[in-house]
C-alpha positions in Angstrom: 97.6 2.8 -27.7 95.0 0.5 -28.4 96.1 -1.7 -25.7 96.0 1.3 -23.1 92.3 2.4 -24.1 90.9 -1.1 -23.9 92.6 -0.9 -20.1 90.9 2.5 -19.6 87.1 1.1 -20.6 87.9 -1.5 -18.3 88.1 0.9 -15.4 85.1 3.2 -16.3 83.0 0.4 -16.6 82.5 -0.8 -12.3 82.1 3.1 -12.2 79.3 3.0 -14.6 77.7 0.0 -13.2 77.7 1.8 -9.5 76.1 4.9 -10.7 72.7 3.1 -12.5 72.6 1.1 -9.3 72.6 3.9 -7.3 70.3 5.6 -9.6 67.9 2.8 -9.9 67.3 2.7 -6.1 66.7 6.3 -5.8 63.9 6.0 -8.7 62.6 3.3 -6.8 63.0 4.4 -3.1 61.5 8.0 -4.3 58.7 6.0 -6.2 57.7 4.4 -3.1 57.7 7.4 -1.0 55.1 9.1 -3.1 53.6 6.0 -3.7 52.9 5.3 0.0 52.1 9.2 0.7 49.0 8.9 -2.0 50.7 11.4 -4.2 51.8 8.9 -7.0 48.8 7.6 -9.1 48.9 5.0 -11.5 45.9 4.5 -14.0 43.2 6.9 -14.3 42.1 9.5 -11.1 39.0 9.8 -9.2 38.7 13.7 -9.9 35.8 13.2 -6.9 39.0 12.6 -4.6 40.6 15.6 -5.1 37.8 17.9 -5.3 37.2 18.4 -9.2 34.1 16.4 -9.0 31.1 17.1 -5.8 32.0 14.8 -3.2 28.7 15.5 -1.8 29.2 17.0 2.0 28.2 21.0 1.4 25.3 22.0 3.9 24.2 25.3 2.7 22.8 26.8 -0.6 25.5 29.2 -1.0 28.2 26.9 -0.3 27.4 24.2 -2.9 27.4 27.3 -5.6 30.6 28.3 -4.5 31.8 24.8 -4.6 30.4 24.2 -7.8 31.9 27.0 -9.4 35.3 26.3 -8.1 34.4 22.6 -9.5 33.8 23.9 -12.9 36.9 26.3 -13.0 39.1 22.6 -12.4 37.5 20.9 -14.7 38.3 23.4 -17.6 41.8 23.6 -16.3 42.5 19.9 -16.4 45.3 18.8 -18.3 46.0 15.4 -19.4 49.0 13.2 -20.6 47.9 14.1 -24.2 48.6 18.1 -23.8 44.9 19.0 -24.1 42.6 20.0 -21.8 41.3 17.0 -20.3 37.6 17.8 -21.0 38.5 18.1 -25.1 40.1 14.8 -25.1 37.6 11.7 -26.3 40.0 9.6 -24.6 40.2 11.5 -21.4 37.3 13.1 -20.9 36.0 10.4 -19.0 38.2 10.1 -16.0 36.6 14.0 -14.8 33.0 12.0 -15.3 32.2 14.5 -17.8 30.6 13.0 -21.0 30.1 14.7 -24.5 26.6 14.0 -26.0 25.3 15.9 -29.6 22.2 17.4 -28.9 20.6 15.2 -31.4 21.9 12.2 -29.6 20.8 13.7 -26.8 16.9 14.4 -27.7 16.6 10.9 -28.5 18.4 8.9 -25.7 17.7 10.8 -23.0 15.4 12.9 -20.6 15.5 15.7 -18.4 14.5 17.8 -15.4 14.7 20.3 -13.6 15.9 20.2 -10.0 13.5 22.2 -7.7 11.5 22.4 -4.2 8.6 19.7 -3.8 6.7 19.4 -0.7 7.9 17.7 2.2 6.4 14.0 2.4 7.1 11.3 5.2 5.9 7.9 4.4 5.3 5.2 6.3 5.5 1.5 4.7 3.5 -1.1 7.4 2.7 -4.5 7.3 -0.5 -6.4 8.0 -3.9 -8.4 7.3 -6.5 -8.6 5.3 -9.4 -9.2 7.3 -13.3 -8.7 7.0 -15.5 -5.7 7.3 -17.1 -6.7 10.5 -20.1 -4.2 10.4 -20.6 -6.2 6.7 -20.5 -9.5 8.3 -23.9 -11.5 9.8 -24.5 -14.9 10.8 -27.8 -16.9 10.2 -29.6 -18.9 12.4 -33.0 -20.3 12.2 -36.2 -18.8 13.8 -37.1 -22.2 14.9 -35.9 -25.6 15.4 -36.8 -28.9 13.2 -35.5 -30.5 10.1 -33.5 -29.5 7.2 -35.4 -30.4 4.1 -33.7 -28.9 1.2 -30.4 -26.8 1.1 -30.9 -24.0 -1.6 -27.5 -21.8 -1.6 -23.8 -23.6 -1.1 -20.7 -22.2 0.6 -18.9 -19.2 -2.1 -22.2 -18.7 -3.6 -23.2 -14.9 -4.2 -26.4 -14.3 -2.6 -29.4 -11.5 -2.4 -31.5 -10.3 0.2 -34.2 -12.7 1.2 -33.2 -15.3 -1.4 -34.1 -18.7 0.3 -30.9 -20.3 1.8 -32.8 -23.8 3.3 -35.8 -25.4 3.6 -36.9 -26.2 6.8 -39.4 -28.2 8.4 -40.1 -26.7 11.7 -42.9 -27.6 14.1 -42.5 -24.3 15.9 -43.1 -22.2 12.6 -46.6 -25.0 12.5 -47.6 -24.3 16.2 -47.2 -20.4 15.7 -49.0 -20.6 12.5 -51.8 -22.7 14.6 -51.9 -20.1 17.4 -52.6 -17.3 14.7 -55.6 -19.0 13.4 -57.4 -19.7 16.9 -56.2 -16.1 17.5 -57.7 -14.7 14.1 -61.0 -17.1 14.7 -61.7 -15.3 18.2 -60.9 -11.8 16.8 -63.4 -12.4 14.2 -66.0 -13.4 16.7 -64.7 -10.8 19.2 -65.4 -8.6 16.3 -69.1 -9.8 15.6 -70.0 -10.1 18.7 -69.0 -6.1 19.5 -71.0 -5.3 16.8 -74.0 -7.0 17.8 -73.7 -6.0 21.0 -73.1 -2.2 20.2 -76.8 -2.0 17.6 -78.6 -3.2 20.7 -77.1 -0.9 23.0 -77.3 2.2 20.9 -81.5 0.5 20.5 -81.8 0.4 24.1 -82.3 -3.3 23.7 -79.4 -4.8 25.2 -77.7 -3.1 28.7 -74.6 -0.8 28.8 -72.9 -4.1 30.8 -73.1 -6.2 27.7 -71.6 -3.3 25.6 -68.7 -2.9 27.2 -68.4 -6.4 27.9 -68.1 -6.9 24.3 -65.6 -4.4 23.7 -63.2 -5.4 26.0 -63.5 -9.3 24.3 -62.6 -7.4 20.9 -59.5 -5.6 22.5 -58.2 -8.9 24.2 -58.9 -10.6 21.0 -57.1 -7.8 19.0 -54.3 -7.6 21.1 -53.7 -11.7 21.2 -54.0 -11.2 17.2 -51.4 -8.4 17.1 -49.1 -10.8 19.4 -49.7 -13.7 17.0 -48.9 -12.2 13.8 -45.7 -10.4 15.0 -44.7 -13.9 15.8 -45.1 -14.9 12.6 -42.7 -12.2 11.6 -40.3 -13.6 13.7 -39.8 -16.7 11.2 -39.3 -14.1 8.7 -43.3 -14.0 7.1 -44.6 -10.8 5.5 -48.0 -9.5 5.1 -48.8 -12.1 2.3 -47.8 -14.9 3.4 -49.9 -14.2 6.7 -52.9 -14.0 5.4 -51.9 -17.1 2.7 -51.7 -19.0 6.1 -55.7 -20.3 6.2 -55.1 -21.7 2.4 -51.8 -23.7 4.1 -53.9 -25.7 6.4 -54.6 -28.2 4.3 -51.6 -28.7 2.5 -47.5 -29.5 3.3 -46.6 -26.0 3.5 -48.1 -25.5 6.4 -44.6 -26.1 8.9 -42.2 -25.4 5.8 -39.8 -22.6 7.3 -37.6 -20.6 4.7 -34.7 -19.3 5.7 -33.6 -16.3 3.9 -30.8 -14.2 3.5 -30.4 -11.3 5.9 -28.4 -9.2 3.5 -26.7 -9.4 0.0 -23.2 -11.2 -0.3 -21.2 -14.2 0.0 -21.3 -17.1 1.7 -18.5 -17.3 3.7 -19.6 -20.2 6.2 -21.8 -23.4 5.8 -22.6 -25.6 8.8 -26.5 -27.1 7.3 -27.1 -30.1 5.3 -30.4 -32.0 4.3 -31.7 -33.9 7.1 -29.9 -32.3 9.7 -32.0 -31.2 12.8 -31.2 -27.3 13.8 -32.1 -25.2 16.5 -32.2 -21.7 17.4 -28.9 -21.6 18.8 -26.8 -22.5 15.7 -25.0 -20.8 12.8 -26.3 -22.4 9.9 -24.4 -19.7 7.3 -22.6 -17.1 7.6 -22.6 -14.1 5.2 -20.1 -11.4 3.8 -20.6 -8.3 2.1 -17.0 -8.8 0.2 -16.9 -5.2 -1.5 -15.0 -3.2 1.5 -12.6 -4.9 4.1 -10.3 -4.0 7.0 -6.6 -4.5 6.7 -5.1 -4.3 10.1 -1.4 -2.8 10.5 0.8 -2.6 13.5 2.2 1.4 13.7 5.2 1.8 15.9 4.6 4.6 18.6 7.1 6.7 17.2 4.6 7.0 14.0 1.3 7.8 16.1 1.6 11.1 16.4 1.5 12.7 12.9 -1.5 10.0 12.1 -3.1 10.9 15.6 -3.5 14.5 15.0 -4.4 14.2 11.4 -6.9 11.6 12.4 -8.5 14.0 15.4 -8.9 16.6 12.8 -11.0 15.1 10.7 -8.7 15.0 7.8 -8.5 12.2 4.7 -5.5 9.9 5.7 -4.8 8.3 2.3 -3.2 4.6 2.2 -1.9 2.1 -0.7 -2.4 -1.5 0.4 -0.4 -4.0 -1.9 -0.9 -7.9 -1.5 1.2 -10.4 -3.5 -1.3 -11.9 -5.2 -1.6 -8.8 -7.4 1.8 -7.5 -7.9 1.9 -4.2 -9.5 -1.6 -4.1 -8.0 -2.2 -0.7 -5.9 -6.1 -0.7 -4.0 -6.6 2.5 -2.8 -7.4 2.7 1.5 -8.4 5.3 3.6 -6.8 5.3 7.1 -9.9 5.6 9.5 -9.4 4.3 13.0 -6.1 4.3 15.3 -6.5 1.4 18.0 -6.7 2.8 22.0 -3.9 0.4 23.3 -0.5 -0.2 22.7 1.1 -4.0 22.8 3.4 -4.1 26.0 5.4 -6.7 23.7 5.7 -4.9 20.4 5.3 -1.5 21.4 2.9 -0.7 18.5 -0.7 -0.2 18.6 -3.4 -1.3 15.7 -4.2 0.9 12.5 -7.2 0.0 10.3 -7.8 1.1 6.9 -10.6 0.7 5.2 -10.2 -0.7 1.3 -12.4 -1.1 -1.3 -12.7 -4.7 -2.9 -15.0 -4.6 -5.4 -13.7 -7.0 -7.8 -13.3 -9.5 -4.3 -9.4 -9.6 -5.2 -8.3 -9.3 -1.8 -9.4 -12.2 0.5 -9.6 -12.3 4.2 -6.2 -13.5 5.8 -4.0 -12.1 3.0 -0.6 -10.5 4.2 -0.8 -6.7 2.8 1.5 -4.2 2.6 0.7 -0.3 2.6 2.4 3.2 1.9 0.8 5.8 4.1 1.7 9.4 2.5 1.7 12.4 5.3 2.4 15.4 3.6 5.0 17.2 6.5 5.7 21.5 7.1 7.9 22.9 4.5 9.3 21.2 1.4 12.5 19.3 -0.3 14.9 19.7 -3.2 14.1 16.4 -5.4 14.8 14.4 -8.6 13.3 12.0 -10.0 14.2 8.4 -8.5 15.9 7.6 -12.0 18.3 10.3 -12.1 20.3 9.0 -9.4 22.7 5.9 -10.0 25.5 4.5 -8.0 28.8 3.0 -8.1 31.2 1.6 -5.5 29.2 2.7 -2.7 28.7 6.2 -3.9 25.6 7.7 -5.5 25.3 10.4 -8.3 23.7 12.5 -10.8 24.1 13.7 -14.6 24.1 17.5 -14.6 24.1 19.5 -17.9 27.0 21.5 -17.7 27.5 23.4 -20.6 26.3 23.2 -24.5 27.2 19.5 -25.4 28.8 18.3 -21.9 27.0 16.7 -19.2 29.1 16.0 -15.9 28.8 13.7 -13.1 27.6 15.3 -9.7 28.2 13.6 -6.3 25.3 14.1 -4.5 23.8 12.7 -1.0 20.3 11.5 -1.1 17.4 11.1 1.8 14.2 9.6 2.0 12.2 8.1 -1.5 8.8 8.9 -2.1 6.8 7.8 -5.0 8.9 8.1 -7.7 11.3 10.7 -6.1 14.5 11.1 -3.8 15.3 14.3 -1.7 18.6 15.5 -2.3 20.0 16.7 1.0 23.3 18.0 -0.6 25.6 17.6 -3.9 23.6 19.7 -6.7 22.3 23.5 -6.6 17.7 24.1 -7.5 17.6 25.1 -10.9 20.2 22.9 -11.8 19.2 20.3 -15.5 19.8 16.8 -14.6 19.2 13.8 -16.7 16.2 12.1 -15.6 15.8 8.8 -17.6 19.0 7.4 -20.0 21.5 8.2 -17.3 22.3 4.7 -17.5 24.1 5.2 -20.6 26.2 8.6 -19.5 27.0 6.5 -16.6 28.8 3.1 -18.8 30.6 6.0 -20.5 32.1 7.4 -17.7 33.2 3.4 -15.9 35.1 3.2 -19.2 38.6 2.4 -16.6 36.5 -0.5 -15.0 36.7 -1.8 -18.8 40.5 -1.1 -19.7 40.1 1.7 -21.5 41.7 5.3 -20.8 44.9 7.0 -21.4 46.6 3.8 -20.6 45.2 2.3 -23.4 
């Protein structure tokens, strides 16, 4: 009997062996079927995928609610391996990027906003130079040639108006000076002589002849006089120092030319040193008013317009120049003239804005970069530029959903503009999103990138 059993599990056995094989390859072959067709998933799901989370390509308004509330319905209705609804499990809860946060938690880690319309702003980010104020700019040459005798102001130095730059000795300034006082001597006898000449007349002493003979001496003489002393303006002498002129005669200030500063500023340029012979035709300095320059920009054509007809209308065209000397740094411009040709090569035509430098930060030949704001028809549905994150080439928000649960909202962003992004689809106006802290809903949620999740 015992014989005939053993014989019996003998047989069974290779029937045994057969069926798990066969069995095995159908787990396996079925496996890899579903596998292949992207309905087997092993690890944690991207509820994004399947439609549980925004996936961010809705168009209209009313679509995106309906979407959202179709969202929300699969998110409560999530089950997962544990038998729970997947949004009640701590373990879970994750893989529908839905996080749990206690309000008090919340108040402290975290801010929020509220989506809604802003107006529509394009901005356009240039590059150029830092270059002077040329209606601020003036060079200084000397009202007459001779020899440098004493250099006053140095190149960088801040000047005033008619502060003495150099001292020169100039035989020109000593001729003119010369001229004036023959001039002045025959106006004074001119005068006298008139005088004379006029009591005798009006005595019937002297003939009408001699009267008017003297007169027209004194106008010559007054009009040679008047030609003298504007001359002496010319090397840059006043009133006083005019009539000083007779005291000079006998001393060495008689050919000492001052050269003074036209306006107030900086010296920029120095081409004079003691003992150097000038003439009327050089540069000696050349001065800056520092406190407002030009930064040139090259705009694109495609750009012109909007600027153009803003510029025609007499409106404020607002710019913020950046240099990186000064990072961080923002000087305020004004846009203020659009250049009347465009470069055959680059296609772009020069923009000037005007910038105020008071503190001299910004130096001629600087590289400068500037945000030109245009505020455009109609307006946007934004956020704040710290409410959106990304991950794996996709970008998203923290919505509040409900009491203690924020979720993760797919969203497609446009253009950013100080501070913050238009959403063009992905979340709904009205909606609460988390504006600073999302950081830490969003290490919460990337929990699988870690090893943790069900599988753990």
């Amino acid at each position: 009997m015992s014989e005939k059993k053993r014989q019996n599990n003998i047989s069974i056995r290779p029937k045994t062996n057969n069926l798990g094989t066969a069995l095995f390859l159908f787990v396996v072959l079925t496996g890899a079927i579903l596998w292949l067709s992207g309905n087997l998933h092993f690890g944690s799901r991207n509820f994004a995928d399947i439609g549980i989370l925004d996936t961010g390509h809705g168009d209209e308004h009313e679509s995106q609610t309906n979407e959202s509330i179709s969202r929300e319905q699969s998110l409560e209705e999530a089950m997962c391996e544990h038998g729970k609804r997947t949004i009640d499990c701590d373990i879970c809860r994750y893989e529908l990027g839905v996080v749990k946060l206690q309000p008090s938690v919340a108040n402290a880690l975290i801010e929020t906003t509220v989506v809604k319309d802003t107006p529509r702003i394009t901005t356009l980010k240039l590059t150029g130079q830092v270059q002077l104020d040329e209606t601020r700019v003036v060079d200084v040459v000397s009202t007459g040639s001779g020899q440098v005798k004493r250099v006053e102001k140095l190149l960088g130095q801040e000047v005033a108006k008619g502060d003495t730059l150099a001292v020169i000795h100039s035989a020109d300034l000593g001729q003119a000076k010369a001229q004036f006082l023959e001039v002045q001597a025959r106006l004074e006898l001119a005068t006298s002589t008139f005088e004379r000449e006029k009591e005798l007349y009006e005595k019937k002493i002297s003939s009408k002849a001699d009267y008017l003979g003297a007169s027209s001496e004194l106008k010559a003489a007054q009009a040679y006089y008047a030609a003298a002393e504007r001359r002496l303006r010319l090397f840059g002498l006043d009133a006083e120092q005019i009539n000083a002129i007779k005291s000079e005669k006998e001393n060495g200030l008689f050919a000492q030319l001052l050269l003074r500063a036209p306006q107030s500023g900086t010296i920029i340029a120095q081409n004079i040193s003691t003992g150097a012979l000038v003439d009327t035709t050089q540069s000696l300095y050349t001065i800056a008013d520092l406190s407002n320059v030009w930064v040139w920009y090259d705009l694109y054509e495609k750009d012109l317009a909007v600027l153009h007809d803003r510029l025609l209308s007499g409106r404020t065209v607002p710019a913020k120049v950046r240099v990186k000397a000064f990072e961080g740094e923002v000087f305020d411009g004004v846009v203020d003239l659009i250049g009347s040709q465009v470069d055959e090569h680059t296609r772009t035509v020069k923009l000037r804005v005007q910038v105020k430098n008071e503190q001299r930060k910004l130096k001629p030949g600087m590289f400068a970069e500037a945000e030109i704001s245009i505020r455009l028809e109609g307006s946007i549905m934004a956020v704040p530029s710290s409410a959106v994150l990304s991950d794996e080439g996709k970008t998203f928000i923290f919505q509040h959903w409900k009491k203690d649960l924020w979720v993760r909202r797919d969203v497609r962003v446009g253009e950013d503009h100080e501070g913050m992004v238009e959403v063009l689809n992905g979340i709904t106006k009205g909606a609460t999103v988390v504006s600073r802290g999302a950081f830490m809903l969003k290490s919460d949620i990337l929990r699988e990138k870690m090893g943790a999740g069900c599988a753990d």
